[in-house]
ZADO-1210 file (C-alpha; in nm, 4 decimals, padded with zeros to 6 digits):
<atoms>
<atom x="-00.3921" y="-00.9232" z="-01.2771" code="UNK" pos="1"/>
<atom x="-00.6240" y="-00.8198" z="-01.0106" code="UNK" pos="2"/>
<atom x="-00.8136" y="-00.5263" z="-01.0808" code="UNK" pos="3"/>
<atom x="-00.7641" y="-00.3494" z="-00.7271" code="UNK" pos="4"/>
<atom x="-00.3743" y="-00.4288" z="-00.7596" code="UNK" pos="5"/>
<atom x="-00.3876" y="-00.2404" z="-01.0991" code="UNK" pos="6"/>
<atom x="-00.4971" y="00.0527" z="-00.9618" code="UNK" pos="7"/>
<atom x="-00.2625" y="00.0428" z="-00.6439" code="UNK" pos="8"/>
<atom x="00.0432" y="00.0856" z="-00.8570" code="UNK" pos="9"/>
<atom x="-00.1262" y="00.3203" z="-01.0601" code="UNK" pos="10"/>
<atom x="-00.1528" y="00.5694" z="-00.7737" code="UNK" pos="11"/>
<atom x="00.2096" y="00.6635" z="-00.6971" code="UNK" pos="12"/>
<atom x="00.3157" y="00.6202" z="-01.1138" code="UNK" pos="13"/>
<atom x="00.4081" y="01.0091" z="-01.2707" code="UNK" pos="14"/>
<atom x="00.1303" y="01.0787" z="-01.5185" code="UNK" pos="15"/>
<atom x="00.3482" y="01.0812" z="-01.8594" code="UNK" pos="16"/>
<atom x="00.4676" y="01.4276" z="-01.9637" code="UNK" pos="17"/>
<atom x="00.3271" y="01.6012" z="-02.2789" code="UNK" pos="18"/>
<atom x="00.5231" y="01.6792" z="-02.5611" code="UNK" pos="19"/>
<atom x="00.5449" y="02.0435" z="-02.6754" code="UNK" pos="20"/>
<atom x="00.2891" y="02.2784" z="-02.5180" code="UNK" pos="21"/>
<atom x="-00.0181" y="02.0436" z="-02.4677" code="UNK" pos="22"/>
<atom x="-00.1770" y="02.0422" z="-02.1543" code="UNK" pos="23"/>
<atom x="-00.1022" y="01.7763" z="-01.9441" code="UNK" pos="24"/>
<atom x="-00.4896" y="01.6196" z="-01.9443" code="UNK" pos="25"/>
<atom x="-00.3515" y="01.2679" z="-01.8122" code="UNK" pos="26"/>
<atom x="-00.2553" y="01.4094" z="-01.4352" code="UNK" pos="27"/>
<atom x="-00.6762" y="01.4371" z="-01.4577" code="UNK" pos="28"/>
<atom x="-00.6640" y="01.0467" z="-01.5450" code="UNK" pos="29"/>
<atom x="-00.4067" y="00.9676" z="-01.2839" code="UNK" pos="30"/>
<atom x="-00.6028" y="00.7457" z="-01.0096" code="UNK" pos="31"/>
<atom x="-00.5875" y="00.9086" z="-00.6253" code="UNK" pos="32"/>
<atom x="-00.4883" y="00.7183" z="-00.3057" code="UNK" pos="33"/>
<atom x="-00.7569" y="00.4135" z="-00.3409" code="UNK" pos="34"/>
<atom x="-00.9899" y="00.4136" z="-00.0816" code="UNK" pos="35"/>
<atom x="-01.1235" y="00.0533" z="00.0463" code="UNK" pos="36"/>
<atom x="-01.4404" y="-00.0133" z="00.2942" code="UNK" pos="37"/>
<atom x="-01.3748" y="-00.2826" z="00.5173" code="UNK" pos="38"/>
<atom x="-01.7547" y="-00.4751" z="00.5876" code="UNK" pos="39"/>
<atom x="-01.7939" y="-00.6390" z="00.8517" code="UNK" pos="40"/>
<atom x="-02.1788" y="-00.6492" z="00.7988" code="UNK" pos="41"/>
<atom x="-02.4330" y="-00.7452" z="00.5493" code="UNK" pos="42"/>
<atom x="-02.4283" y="-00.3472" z="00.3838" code="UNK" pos="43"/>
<atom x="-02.7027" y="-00.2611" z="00.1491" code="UNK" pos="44"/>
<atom x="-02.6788" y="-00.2514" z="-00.2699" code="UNK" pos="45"/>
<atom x="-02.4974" y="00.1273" z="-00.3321" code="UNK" pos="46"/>
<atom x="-02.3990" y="00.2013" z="00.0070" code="UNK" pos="47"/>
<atom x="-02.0506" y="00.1196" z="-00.0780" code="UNK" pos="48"/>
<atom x="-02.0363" y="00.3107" z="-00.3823" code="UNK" pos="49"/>
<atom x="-01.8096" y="00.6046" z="-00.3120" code="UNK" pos="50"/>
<atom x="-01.5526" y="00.3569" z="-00.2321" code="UNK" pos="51"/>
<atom x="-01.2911" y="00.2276" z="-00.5110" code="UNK" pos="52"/>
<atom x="-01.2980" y="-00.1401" z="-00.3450" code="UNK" pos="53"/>
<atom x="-01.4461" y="-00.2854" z="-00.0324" code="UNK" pos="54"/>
<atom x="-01.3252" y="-00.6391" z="00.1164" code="UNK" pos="55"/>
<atom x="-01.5532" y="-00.8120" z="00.3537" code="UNK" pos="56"/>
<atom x="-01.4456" y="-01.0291" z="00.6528" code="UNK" pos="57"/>
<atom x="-01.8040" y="-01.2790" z="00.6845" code="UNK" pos="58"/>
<atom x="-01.6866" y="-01.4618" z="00.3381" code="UNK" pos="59"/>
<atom x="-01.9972" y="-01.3498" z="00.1783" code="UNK" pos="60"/>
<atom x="-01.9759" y="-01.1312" z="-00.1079" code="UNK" pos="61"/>
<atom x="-02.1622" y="-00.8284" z="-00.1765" code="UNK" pos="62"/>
<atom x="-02.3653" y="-00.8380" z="-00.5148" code="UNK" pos="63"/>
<atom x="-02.2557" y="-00.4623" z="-00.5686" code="UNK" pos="64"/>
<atom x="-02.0687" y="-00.3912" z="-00.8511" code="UNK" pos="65"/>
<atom x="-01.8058" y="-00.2465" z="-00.6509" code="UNK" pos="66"/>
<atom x="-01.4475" y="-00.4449" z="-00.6821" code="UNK" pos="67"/>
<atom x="-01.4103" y="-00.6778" z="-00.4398" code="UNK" pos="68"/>
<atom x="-01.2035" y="-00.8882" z="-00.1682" code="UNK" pos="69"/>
<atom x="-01.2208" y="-01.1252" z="00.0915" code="UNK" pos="70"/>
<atom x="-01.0511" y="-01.0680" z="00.4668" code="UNK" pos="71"/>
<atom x="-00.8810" y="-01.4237" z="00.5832" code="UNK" pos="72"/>
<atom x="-00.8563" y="-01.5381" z="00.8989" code="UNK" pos="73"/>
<atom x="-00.6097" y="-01.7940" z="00.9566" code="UNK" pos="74"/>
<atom x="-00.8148" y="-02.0724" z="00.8960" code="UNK" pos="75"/>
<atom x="-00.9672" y="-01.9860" z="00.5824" code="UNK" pos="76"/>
<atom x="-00.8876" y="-02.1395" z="00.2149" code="UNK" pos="77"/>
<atom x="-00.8497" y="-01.9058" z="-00.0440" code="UNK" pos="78"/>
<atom x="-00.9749" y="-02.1250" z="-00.2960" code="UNK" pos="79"/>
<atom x="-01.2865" y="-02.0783" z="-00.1987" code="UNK" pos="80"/>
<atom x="-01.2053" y="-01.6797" z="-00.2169" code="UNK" pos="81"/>
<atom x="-01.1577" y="-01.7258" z="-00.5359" code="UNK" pos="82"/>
<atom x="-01.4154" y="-01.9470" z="-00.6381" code="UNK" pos="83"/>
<atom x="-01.6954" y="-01.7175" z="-00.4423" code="UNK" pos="84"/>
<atom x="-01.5677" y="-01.4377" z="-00.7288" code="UNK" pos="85"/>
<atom x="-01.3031" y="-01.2342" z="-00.5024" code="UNK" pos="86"/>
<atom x="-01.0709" y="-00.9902" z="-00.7429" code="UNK" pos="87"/>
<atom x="-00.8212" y="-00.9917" z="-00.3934" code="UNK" pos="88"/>
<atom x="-00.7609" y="-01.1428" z="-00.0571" code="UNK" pos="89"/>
<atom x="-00.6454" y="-01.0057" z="00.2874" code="UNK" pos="90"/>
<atom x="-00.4042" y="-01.2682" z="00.4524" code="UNK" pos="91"/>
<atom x="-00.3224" y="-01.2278" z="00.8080" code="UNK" pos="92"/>
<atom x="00.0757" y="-01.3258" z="00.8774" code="UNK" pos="93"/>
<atom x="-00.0132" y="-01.6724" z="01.0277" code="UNK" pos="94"/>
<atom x="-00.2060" y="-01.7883" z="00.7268" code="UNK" pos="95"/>
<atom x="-00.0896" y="-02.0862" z="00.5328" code="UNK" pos="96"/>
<atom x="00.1334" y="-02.0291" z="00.2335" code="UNK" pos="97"/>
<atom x="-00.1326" y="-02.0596" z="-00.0859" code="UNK" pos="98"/>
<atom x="-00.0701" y="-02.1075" z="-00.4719" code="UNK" pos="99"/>
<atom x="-00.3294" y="-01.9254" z="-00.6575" code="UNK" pos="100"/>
<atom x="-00.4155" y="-01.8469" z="-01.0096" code="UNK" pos="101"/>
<atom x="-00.2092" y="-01.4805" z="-01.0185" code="UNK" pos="102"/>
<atom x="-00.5078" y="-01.3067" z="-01.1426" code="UNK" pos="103"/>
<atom x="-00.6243" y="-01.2802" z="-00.7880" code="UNK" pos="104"/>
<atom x="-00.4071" y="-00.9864" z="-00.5361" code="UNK" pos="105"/>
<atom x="-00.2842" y="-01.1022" z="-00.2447" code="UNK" pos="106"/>
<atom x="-00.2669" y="-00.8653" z="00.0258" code="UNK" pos="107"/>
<atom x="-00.0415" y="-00.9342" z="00.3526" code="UNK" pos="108"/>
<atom x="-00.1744" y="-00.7646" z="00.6970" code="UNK" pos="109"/>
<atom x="00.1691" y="-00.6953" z="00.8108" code="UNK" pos="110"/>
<atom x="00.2614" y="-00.5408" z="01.2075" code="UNK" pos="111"/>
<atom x="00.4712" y="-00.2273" z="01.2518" code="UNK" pos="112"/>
<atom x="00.6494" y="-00.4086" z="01.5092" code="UNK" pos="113"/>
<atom x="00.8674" y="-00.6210" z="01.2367" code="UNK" pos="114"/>
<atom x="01.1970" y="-00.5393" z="01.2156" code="UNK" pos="115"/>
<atom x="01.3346" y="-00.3642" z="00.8920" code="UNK" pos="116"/>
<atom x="01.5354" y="-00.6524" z="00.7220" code="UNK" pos="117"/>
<atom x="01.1318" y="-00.8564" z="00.7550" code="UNK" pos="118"/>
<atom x="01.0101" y="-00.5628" z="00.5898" code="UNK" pos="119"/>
<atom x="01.2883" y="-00.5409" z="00.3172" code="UNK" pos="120"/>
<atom x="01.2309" y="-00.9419" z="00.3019" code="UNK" pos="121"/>
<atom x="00.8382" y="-00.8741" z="00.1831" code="UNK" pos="122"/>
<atom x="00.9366" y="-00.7083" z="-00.1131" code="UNK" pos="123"/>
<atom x="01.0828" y="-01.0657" z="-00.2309" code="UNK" pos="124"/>
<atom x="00.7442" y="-01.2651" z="-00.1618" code="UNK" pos="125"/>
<atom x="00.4650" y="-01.3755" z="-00.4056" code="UNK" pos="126"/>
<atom x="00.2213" y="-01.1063" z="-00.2619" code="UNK" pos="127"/>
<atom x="00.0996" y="-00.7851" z="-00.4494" code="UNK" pos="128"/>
<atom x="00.0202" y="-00.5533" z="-00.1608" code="UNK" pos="129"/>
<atom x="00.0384" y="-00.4816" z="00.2231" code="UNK" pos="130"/>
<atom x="-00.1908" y="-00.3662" z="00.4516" code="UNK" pos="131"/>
<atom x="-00.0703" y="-00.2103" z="00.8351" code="UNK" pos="132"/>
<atom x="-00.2324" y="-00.3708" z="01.0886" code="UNK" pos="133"/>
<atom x="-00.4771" y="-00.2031" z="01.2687" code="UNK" pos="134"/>
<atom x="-00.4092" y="-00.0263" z="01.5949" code="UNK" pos="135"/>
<atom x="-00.7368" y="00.2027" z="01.6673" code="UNK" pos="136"/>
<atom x="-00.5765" y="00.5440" z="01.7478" code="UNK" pos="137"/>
<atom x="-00.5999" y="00.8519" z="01.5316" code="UNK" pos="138"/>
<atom x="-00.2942" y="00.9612" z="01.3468" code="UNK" pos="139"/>
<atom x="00.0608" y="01.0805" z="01.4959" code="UNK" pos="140"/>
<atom x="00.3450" y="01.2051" z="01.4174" code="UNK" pos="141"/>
<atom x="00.4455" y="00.8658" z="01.4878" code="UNK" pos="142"/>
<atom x="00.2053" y="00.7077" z="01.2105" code="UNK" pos="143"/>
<atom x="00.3287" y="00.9136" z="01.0229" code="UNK" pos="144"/>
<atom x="00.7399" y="00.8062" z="01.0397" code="UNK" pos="145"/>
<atom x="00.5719" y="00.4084" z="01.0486" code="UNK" pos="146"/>
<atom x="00.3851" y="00.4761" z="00.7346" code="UNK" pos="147"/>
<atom x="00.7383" y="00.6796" z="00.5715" code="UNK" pos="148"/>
<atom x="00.9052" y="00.3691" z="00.6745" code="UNK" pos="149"/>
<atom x="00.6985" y="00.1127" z="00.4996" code="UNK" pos="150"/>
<atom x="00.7296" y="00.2783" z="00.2099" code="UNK" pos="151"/>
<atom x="01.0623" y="00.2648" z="00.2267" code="UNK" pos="152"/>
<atom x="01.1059" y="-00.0606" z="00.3083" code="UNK" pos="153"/>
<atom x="00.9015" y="-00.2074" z="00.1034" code="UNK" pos="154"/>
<atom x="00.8788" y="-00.2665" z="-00.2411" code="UNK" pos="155"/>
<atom x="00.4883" y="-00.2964" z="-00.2593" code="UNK" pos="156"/>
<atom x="00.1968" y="-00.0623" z="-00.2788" code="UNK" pos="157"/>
<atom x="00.1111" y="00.0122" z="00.0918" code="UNK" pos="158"/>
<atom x="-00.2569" y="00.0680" z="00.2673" code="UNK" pos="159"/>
<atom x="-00.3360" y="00.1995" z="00.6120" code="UNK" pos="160"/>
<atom x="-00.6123" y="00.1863" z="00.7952" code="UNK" pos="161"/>
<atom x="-00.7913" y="00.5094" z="00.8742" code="UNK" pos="162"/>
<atom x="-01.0745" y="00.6698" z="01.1508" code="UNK" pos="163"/>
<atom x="-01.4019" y="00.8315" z="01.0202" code="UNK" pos="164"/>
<atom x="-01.3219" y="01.1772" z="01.1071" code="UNK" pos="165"/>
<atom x="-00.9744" y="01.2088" z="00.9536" code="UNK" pos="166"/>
<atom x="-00.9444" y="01.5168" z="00.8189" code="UNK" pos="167"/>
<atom x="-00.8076" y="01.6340" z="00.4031" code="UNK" pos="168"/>
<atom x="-00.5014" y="01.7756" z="00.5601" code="UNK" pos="169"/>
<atom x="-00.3920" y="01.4118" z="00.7469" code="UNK" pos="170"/>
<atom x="-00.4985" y="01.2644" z="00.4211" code="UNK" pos="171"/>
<atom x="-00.2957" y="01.4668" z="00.2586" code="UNK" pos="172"/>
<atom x="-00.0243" y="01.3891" z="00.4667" code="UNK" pos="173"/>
<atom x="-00.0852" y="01.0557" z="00.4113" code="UNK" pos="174"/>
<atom x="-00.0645" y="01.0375" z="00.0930" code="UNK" pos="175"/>
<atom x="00.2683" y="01.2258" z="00.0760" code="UNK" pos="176"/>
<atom x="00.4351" y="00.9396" z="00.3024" code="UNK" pos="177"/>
<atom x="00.4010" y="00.7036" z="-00.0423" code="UNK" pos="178"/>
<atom x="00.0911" y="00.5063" z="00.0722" code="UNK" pos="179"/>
<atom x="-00.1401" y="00.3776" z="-00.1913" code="UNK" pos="180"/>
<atom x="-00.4726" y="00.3247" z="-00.0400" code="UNK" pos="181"/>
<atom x="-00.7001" y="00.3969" z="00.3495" code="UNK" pos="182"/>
<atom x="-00.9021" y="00.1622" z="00.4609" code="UNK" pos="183"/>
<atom x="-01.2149" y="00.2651" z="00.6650" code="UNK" pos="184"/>
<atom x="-01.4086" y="-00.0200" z="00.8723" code="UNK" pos="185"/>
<atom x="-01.7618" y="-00.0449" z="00.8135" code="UNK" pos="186"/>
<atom x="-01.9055" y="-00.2031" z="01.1311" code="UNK" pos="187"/>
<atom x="-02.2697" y="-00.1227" z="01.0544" code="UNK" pos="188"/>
<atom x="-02.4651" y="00.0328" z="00.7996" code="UNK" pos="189"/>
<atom x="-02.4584" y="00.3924" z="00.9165" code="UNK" pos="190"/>
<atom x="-02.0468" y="00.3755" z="00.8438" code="UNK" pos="191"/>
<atom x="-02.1166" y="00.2988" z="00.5012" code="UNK" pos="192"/>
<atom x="-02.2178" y="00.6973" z="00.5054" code="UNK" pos="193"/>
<atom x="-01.8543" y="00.7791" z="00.6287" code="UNK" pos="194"/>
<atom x="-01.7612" y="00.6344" z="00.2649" code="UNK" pos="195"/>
<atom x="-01.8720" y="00.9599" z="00.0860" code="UNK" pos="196"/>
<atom x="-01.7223" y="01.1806" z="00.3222" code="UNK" pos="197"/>
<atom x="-01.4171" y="01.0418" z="00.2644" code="UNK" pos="198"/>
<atom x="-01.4641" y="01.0054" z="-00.0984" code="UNK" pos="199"/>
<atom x="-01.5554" y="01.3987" z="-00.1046" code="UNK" pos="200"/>
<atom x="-01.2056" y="01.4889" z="00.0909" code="UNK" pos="201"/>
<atom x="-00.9644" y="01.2894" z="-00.1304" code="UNK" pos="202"/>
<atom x="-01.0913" y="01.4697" z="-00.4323" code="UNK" pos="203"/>
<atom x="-00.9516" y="01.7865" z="-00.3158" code="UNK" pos="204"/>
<atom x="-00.5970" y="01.6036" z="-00.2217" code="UNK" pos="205"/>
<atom x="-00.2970" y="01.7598" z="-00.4455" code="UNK" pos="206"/>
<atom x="-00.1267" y="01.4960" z="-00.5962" code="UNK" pos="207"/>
<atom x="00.1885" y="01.4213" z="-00.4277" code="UNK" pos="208"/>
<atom x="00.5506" y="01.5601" z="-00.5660" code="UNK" pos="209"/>
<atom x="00.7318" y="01.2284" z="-00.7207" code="UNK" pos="210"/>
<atom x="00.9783" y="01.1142" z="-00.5277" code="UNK" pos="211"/>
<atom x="01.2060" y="00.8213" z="-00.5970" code="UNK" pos="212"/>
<atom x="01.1383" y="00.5093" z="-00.3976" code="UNK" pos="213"/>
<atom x="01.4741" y="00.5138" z="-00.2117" code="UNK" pos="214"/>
<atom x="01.5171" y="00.1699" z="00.0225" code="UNK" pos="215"/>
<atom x="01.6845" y="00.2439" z="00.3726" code="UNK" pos="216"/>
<atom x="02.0669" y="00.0497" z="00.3645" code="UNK" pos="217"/>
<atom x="02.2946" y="-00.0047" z="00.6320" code="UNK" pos="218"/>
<atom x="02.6387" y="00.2080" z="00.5692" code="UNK" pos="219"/>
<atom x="02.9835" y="00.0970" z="00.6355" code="UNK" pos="220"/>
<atom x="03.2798" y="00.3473" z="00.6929" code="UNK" pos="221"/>
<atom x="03.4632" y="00.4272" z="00.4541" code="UNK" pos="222"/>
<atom x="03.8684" y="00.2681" z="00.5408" code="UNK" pos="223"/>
<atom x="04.1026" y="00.4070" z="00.3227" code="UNK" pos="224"/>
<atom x="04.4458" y="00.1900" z="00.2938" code="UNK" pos="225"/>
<atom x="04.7200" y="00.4345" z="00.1932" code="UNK" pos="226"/>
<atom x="04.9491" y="00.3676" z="-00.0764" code="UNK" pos="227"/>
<atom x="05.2365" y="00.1859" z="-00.0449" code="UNK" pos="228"/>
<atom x="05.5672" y="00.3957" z="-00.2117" code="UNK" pos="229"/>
<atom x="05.7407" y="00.2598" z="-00.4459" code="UNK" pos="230"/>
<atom x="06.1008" y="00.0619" z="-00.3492" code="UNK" pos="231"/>
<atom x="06.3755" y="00.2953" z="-00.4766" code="UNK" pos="232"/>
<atom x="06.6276" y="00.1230" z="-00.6733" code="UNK" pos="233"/>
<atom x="06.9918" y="00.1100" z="-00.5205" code="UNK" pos="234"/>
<atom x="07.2365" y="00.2360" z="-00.8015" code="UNK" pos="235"/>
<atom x="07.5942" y="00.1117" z="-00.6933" code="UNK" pos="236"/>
<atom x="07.8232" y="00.3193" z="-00.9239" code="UNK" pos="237"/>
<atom x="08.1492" y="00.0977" z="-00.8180" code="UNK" pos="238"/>
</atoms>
């Protein structure tokens, strides 16, 4: 399996409880919310290395030893993806339907326009991971409820994309909602600095309270059909 996709489900798994009274040292082991740089430049040796993965949208990969993916477009064959070395690929919705060897993720760009019973339907394709597409603003209220959604929806780890200057508190909040990884765009080589910033504010993130991955179902009302009584026997004393 793809190492990023390891560590995706990793992040919202309850570190196993210790017996007795033994501290519980494997909460320290317990991976955080993954954080991914998106390149969309060439980006110097080490300047991605705060981040846990970085995927890069020219189709060249970085030497680094960072783990790393490859952004589609539509186009593009994933063979060669996987042939240039790529542990996972971004696919955009209107890429073609590809068989690869499973030990590469597959992650599907999905809209927050879809409409619930698409987003229930995800959970039942060959894919590993989704990514929200990108809209630009800084988070809301109404992010928020999206990214609570997805997570409900579907049965996948989730990553969002996130602006420079979000703060530990809206990470926090973040994380809370079920999401599995941020995303940061690296545009030119001065982002790559953003990395570390980020990097320094999810180490002080709590981890989240487990909560059971509940999926959002229609209800029907409840019709009760009352008894019928029982035909009373007609005794004819003659």
């Amino acid at each position: 399996m793809s190492k990023f996709i390891e560590r995706l489900k990793q992040v919202l798994q309850p570190a196993p409880q210790p017996m007795g009274f033994r501290t519980n040292n494997s909460e320290q082991q317990r991976p955080r919310i993954q954080l991914i740089a998106r390149a969309e430049t060439e980006v110097a040796e080490g300047k991605l290395a705060a981040a846990d993965a970085a995927v890069f949208t020219s189709g060249k990969i970085n030497q680094s030893e960072i783990v790393k993916g490859i952004w589609l477009k539509a186009a593009d064959k994933a063979e060669n993806a996987a042939k240039a070395g790529a542990d996972f690929i971004v696919m955009p919705t209107d890429s073609s339907v590809i068989s690869l060897d499973r030990k590469i993720g597959r992650v599907l760009e999905v809209s927050n326009a879809n409409a619930d019973i698409l987003l229930r339907i995800i959970g039942d394709l060959p894919i590993d991971a989704v990514i929200m597409a990108e809209d630009g603003s800084k988070l809301t209220w109404q992010k928020l409820m999206q990214y609570q959604r997805f997570a409900a929806l579907i049965d996948k780890p989730i990553i969002v994309q996130v602006m420079p200057d979000v703060t530990t508190e809206e990470l926090q909040s973040i994380w809370d909602t079920g999401v599995s990884g941020i995303m940061l765009k690296v545009s030119k080589e001065a982002d790559a600095d953003n990395l570390l910033s980020l990097r320094n504010k999810i180490d002080k993130l709590t981890f989240p309270v487990r909560r059971k991955k509940e999926k959002i179902q229609a209800t029907l009302p409840n019709i009760s059909v009352p008894a019928e009584e029982p035909e009373e026997d007609d005794d004819d004393d003659e």
